[in-house]
RODO-2510 file (C-alpha; in nm, 4 decimals, decimal comma):
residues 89
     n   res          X          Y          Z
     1     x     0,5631    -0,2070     1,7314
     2     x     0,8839    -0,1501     1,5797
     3     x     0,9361    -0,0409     1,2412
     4     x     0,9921    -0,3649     1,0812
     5     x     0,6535    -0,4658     1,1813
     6     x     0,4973    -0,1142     1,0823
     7     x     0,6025    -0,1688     0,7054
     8     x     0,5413    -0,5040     0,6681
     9     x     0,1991    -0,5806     0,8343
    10     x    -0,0499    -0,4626     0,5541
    11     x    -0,3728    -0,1795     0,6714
    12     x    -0,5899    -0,3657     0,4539
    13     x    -0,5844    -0,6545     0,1526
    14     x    -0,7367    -0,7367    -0,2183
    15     x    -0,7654    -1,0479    -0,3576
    16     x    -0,7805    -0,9806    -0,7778
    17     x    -0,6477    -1,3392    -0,9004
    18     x    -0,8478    -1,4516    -1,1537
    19     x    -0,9113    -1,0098    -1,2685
    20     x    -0,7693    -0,9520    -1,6348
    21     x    -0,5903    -0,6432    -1,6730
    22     x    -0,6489    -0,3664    -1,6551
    23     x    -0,9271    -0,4146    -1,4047
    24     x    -0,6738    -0,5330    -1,1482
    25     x    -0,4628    -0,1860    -1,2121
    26     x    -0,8149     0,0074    -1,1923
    27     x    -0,9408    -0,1400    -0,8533
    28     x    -0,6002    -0,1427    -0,6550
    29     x    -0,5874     0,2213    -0,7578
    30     x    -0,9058     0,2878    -0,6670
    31     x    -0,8524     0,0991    -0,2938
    32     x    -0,5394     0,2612    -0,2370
    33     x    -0,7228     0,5956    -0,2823
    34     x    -0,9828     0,5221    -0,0758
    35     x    -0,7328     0,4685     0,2199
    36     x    -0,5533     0,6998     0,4315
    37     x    -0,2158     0,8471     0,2969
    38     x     0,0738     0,6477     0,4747
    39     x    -0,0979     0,3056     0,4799
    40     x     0,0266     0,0210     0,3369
    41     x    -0,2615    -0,2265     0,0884
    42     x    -0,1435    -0,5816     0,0134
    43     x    -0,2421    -0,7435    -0,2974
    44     x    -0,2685    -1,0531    -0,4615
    45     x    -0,1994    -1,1174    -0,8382
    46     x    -0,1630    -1,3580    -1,0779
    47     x     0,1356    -1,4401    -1,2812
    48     x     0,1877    -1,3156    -1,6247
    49     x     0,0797    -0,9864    -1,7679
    50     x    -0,1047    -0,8605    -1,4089
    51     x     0,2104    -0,8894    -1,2015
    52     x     0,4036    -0,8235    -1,4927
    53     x     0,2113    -0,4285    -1,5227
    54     x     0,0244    -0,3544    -1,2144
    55     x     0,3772    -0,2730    -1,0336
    56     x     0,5218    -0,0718    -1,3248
    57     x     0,1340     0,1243    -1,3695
    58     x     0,1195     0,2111    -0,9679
    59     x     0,4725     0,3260    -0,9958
    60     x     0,3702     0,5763    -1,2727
    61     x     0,0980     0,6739    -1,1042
    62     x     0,3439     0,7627    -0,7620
    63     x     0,2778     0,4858    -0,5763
    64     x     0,5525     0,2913    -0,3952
    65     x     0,6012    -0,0654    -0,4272
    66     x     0,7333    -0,2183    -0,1002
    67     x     0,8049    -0,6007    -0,1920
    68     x     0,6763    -0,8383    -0,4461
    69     x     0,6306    -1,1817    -0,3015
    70     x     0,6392    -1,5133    -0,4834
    71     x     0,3646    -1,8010    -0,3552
    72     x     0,4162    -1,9714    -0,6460
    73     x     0,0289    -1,9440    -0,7606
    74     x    -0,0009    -1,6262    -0,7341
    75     x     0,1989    -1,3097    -0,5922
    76     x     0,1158    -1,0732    -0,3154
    77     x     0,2253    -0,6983    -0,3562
    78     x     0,3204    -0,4392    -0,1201
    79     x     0,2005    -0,1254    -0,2303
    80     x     0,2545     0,2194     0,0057
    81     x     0,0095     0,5200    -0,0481
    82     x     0,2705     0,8404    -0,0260
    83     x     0,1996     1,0696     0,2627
    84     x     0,0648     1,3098     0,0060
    85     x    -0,1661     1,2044    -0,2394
    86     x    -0,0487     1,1719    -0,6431
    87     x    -0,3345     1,3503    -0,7437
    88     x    -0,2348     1,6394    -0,4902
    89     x     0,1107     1,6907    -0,5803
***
């Protein structure tokens, strides 16, 4: 596997369309924690106000956003867990 495959194929998914915010926020966070530091989560959003702040929260919170992708309905995030853990730095 080379490395463009490593960072693109997701470790696991969520599908929150149709989750208001700031549930959305809450359970990616809490999925991404729950997996182990390195992996990559993919998940799916609606338009609006959950893409428009579940990038910008995770970001705050240390998290790195990989890619944003546009399937017109919805949109599928890219989010990295760092090697070390936010809440252990």
């Amino acid at each position: 596997m080379n490395a463009a495959e490593l960072s693109s194929a997701p470790d696991a998914q969520l599908d929150l369309r149709g989750t208001p915010c700031p549930i959305n926020f809450v359970r990616t966070k809490l999925k991404l924690d729950q997996m182990p530091p390195g992996s990559l989560l993919e998940v799916w959003l609606d338009p609006g106000e959950p893409i428009e702040q579940v990038p910008d929260s995770l970001r705050m919170e240390g998290y790195g956003i990989e890619q944003i992708e546009d399937h017109a309905s919805y949109f599928a995030l890219k989010i990295r867990r760092p090697a070390l853990s936010p809440d252990d730095a």
